[in-house]
C-alpha positions as CSV (number, residue, x, y, z in Angstrom):
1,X,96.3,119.2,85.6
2,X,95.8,115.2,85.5
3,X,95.5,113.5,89.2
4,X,95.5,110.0,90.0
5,X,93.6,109.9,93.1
6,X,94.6,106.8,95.3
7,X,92.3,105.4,97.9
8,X,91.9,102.3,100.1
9,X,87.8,103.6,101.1
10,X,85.6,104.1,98.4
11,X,81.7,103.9,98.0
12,X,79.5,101.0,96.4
13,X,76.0,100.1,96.1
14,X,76.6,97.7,99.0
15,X,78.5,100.7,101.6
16,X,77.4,103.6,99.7
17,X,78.9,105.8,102.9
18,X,82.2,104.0,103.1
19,X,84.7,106.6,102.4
20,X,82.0,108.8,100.9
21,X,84.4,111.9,101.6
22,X,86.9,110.5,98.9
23,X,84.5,110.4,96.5
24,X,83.3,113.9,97.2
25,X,86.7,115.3,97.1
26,X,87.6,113.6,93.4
27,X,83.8,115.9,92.7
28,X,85.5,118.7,94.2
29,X,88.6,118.6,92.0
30,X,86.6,118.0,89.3
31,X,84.2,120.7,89.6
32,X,88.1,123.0,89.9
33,X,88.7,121.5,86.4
34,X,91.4,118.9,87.1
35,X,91.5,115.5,85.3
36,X,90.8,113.0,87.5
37,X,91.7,108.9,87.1
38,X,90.9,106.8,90.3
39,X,92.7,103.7,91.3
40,X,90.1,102.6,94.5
41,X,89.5,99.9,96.4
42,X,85.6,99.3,97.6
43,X,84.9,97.7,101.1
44,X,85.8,94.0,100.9
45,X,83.8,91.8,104.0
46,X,85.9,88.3,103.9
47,X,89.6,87.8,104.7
48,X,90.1,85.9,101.0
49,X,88.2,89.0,99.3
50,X,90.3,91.6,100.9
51,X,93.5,89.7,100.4
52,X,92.9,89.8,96.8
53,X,91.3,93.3,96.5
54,X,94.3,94.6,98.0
55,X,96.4,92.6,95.3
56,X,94.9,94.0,92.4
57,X,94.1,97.7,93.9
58,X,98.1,97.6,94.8
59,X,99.2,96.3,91.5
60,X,96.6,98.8,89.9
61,X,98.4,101.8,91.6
62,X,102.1,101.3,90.2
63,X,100.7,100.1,86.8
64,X,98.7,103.6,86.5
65,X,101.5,105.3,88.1
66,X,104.3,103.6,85.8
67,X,102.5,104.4,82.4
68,X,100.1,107.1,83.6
69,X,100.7,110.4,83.1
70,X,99.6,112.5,86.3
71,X,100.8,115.4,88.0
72,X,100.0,114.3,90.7
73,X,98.9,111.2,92.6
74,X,96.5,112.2,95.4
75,X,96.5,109.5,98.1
76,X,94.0,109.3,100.9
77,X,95.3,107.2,103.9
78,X,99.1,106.8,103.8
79,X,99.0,103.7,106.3
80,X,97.4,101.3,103.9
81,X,98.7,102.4,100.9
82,X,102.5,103.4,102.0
83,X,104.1,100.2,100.7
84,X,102.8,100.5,96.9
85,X,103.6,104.0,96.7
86,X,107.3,103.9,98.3
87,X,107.7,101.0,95.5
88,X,106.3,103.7,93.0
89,X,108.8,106.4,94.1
90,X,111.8,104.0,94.3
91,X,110.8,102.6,90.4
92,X,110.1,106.6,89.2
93,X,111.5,109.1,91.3
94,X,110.0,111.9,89.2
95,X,106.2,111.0,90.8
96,X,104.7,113.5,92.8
97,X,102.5,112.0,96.0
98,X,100.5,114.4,98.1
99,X,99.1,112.4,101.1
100,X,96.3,113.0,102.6
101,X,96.5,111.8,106.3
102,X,94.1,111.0,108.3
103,X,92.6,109.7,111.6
104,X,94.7,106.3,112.5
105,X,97.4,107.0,109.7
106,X,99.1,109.1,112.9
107,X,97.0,107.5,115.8
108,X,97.0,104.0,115.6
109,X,93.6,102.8,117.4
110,X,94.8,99.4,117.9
111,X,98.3,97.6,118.4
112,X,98.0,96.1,114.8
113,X,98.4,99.2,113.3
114,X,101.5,100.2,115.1
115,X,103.5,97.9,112.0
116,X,102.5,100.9,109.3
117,X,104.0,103.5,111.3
118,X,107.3,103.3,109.6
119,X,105.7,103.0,106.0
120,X,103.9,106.4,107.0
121,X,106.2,108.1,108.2
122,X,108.8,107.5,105.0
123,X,106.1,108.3,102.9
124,X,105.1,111.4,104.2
125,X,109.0,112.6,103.8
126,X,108.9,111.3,100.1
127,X,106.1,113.4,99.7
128,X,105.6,116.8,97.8
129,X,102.8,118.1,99.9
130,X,100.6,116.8,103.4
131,X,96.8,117.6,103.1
132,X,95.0,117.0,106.9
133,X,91.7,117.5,107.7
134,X,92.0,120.3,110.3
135,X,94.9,122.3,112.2
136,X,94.5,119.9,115.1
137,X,96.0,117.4,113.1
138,X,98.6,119.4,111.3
139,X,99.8,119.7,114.8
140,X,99.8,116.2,115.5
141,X,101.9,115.6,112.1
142,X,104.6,118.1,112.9
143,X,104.8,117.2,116.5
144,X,105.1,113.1,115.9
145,X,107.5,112.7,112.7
146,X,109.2,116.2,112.6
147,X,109.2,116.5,109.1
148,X,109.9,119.3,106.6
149,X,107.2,118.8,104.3
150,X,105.1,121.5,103.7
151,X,101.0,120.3,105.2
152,X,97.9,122.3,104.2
153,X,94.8,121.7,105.4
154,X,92.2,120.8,103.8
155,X,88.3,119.2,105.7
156,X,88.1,116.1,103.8
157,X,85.9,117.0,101.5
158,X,83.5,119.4,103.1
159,X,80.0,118.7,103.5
160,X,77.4,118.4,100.8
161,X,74.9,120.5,101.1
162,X,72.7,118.9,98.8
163,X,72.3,116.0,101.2
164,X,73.0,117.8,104.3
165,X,70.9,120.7,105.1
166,X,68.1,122.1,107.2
167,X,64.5,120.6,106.6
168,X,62.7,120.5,110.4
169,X,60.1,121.7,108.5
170,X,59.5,118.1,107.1
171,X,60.3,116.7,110.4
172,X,57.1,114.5,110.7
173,X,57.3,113.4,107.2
174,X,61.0,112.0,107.7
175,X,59.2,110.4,111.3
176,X,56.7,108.4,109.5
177,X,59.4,107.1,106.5
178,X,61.8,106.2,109.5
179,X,58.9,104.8,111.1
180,X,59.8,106.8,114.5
181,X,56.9,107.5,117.0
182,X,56.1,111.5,116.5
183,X,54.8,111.0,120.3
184,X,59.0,110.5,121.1
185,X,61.6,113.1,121.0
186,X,65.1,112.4,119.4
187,X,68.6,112.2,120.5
188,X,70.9,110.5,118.1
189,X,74.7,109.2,117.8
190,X,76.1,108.5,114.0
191,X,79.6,106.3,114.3
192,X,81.0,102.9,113.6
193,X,80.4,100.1,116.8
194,X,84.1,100.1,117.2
195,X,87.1,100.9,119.5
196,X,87.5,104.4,120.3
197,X,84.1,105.8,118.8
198,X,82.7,106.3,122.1
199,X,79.3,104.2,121.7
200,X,80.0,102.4,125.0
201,X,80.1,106.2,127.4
202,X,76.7,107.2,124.7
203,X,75.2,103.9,126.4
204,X,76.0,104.8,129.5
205,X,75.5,108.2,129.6
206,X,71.8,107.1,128.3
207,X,71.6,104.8,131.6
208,X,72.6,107.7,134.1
209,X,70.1,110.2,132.9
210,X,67.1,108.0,132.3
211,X,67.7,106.6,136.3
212,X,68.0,110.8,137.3
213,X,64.9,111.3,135.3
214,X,63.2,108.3,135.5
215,X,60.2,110.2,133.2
216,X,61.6,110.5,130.4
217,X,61.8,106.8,129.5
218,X,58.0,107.4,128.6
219,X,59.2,110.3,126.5
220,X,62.8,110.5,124.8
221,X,64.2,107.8,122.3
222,X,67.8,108.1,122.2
223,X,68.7,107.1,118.1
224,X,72.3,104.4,117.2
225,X,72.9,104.5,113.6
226,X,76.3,102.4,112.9
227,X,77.4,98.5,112.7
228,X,81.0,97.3,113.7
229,X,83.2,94.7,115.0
230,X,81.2,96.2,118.5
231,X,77.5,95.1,117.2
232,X,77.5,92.1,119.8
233,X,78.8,94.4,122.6
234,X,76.8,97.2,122.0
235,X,73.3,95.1,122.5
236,X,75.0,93.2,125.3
237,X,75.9,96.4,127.0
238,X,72.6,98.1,126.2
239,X,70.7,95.0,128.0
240,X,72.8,95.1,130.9
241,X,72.2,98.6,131.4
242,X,68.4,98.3,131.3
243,X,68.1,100.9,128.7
244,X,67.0,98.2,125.5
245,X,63.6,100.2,125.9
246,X,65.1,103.8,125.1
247,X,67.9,102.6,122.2
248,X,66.3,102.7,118.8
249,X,69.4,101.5,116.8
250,X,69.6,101.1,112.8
251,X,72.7,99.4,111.1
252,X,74.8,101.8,108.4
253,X,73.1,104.2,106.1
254,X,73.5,105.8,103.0
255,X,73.8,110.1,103.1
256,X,70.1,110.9,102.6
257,X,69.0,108.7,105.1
258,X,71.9,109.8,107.5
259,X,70.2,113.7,106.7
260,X,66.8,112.5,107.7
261,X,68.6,111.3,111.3
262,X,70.0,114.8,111.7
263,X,66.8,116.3,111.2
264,X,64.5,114.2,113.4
265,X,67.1,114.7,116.3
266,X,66.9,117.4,118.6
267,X,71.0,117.2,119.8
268,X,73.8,114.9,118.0
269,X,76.0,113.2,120.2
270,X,79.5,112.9,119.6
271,X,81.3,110.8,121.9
272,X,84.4,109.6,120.5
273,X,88.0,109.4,122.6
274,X,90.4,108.7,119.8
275,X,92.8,111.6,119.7
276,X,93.0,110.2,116.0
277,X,89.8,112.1,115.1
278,X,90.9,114.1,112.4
279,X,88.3,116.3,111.5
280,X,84.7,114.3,112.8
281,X,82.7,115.1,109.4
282,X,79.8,113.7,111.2
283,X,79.3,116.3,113.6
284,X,79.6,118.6,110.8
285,X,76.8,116.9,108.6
286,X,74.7,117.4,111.8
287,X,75.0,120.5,112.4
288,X,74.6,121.3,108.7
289,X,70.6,120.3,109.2
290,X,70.5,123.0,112.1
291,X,70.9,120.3,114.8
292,X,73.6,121.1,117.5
293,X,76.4,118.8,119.0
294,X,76.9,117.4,122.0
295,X,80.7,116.1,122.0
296,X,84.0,114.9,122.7
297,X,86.7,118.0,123.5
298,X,88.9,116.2,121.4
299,X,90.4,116.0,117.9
300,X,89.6,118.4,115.0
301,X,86.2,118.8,116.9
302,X,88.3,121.7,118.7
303,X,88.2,123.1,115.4
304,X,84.6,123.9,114.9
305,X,82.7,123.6,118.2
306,X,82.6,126.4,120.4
307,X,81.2,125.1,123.8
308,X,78.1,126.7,124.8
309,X,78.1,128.8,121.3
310,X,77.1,126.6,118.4
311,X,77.1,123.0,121.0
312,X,78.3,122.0,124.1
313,X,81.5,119.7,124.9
314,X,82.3,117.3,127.8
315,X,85.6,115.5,128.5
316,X,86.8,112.3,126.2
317,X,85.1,109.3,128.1
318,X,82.9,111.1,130.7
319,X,79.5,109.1,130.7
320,X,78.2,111.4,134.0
321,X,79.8,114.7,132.4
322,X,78.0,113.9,129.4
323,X,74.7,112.9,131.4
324,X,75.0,116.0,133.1
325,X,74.9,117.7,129.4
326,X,71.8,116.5,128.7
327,X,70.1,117.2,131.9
328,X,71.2,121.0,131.2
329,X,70.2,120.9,127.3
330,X,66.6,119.7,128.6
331,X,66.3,122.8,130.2
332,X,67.3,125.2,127.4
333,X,64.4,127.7,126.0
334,X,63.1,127.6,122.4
335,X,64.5,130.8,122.1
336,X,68.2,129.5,123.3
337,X,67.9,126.2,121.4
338,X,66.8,128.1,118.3
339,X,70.0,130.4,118.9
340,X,72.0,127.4,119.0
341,X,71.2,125.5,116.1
342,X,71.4,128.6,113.7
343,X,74.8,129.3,115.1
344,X,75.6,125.3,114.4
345,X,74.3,126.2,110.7
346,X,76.5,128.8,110.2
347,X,79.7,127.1,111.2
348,X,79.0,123.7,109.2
349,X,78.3,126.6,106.0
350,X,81.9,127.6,106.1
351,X,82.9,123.6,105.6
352,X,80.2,123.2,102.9
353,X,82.1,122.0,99.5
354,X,81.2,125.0,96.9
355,X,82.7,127.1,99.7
356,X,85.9,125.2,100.4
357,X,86.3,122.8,96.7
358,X,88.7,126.8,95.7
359,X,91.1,125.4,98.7
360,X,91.7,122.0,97.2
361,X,92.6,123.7,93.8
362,X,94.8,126.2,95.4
363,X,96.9,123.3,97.3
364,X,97.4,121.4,93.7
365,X,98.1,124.4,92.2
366,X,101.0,125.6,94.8
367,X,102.0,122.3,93.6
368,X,102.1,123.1,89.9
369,X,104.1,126.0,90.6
370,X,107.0,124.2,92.0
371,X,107.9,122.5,88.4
């Protein structure tokens, strides 16, 4: 089976985790034995470099679709590439487009986006199948455009366990290459500095519990790994809250690196309030190097975190709630933080890729059989 997989997100040298879970998944289909061709675009940073990146990645999809022939073309994100592939279908009806949606495809995070919905929503009925990341989200599909295309769910690409797995063992050796302070213990947060991630309520949840226990400002580092439209505000926010002391923040990083945050952390915090969350791979990856969650009841999180089981949740945008979850994980035993983090383990196994890549060939299959 030939795919032509379609993507606005892909890696580069520059932002080798920008849409990192694309590339995984064209792995995945490969390691099923489909054929796979890429039309891609790579993360552009000024307005004229975008403009014409999206020109030739657009013109690049209906050439390869026109003259190409695929099976199937395999999109990932129908808002930014509904337009191209609506002209595709109108100039060869025969093409077969299963979309992949995700996060602000369905829930747009800012007024901007509302213009796609339209696009989105025609392409998703012109479509042969709907992949999502997580039954939360085929929910939010069925509920908002009503459509009678069959969705399967699929978790964008799983987790890679050759990046992503347990190593405390190694714990001061990934210290002294991060050049973190053995002396400190660890709590981290992994997301963009943007609208909706929830970096703000991690700052000020930071703020609440070091002024409740004023002590541990001599003894816990709380970890920011991500850069954003939100850089400026985040350091602004962070000095108006007094905590600039306590924030050890690093800008974007590739996947290993990423691992050797999980590992050096003792609890992952997941604060995000975009009901757009489609799956939160993130928290997975954490919790696939044996370090459990605190986050956001929200979103295909619901999926995979069972509170007080395998992490803890707190409600969307609750700074104190969230505060309060940290006071309470400070008083966990070894023995009930150990239980914890293996049950963590376990769960982020079931979404690792050799364990889910059969349930990506079974969807493109079910496809092949209605020829």
């Amino acid at each position: 089976m030939k795919i032509l997989l379609v993507a606005n997100m892909y890696p580069s040298s520059n932002f080798p985790s920008y849409g990192v879970f694309v590339q995984n998944t064209e792995k995945i289909l490969q390691n099923e034995g489909f054929q796979v061709d890429k039309a891609v675009l790579q993360k552009k940073t000024s307005k004229i470099s975008k403009m014409l990146g999206y020109a030739i990645y657009y013109s690049k999809i209906l050439t390869k679709g026109l003259t190409g022939n695929y099976d199937a073309i395999y999109v990932h994100y129908a808002s930014h590439n509904a337009m191209p592939l609506l002209w595709l279908k109108k100039l060869k009806p025969s093409v077969r487009i299963v979309t992949n949606v995700h996060g602000s495809d369905v829930v747009p995070e800012v007024a901007s986006q509302e213009k796609y919905q339209p696009a989105v929503k025609k392409l998703l009925q012109q479509s042969s199948l709907i992949i999502t990341p997580s039954h939360y989200y085929e929910k939010l599909v069925q509920q908002k455009y009503g459509i009678k295309t069959a969705i399967r769910v699929f978790p964008s690409g799983g987790v890679n366990a050759e990046v992503f797995h347990p190593k405390k063992n190694k714990r001061l050796e990934i210290l002294s290459k991060l050049k973190l302070d053995p002396a400190f213990r660890y709590i981290g947060y992994v997301g963009r500095l943007d609208v909706g991630k929830g970096w703000d309520h991690y700052l000020r949840a930071i703020s609440f519990y070091v002024n409740e226990k004023p002590e541990e400002r001599s003894r816990t580092r709380f970890i920011a790994v991500g850069s954003g439209k939100e850089d400026e505000a985040f350091k602004q926010l962070a000095k108006s809250l007094d905590i600039e002391d306590v924030i050890v923040h690093y800008p974007l990083m590739k996947q290993s690196d990423l691992a050797n945050i999980y590992t050096v952390i003792e609890a992952f915090i997941f604060p995000t309030t975009r009901k757009g969350e489609s799956l939160g791979l993130v928290g997975l990856e954490a919790m696939a190097c044996q370090t459990p969650i605190i986050a956001s009841a929200i979103g295909g999180i619901l999926d995979y975190v069972q509170d007080g089981r395998n992490g803890w949740l707190f409600t969307p945008g609750d700074a104190v709630q969230l505060k309060d979850l940290l006071v309470k994980f400070d008083d966990l035993s070894d023995e009930e933080y150990e239980k914890i983090s293996q049950a963590a383990y376990e769960t982020a196994l079931q979404y690792e890729q050799t364990a889910i890549q059969s349930k990506l060939s079974t969807i493109f299959n079910e496809l092949n059989l209605k020829n």
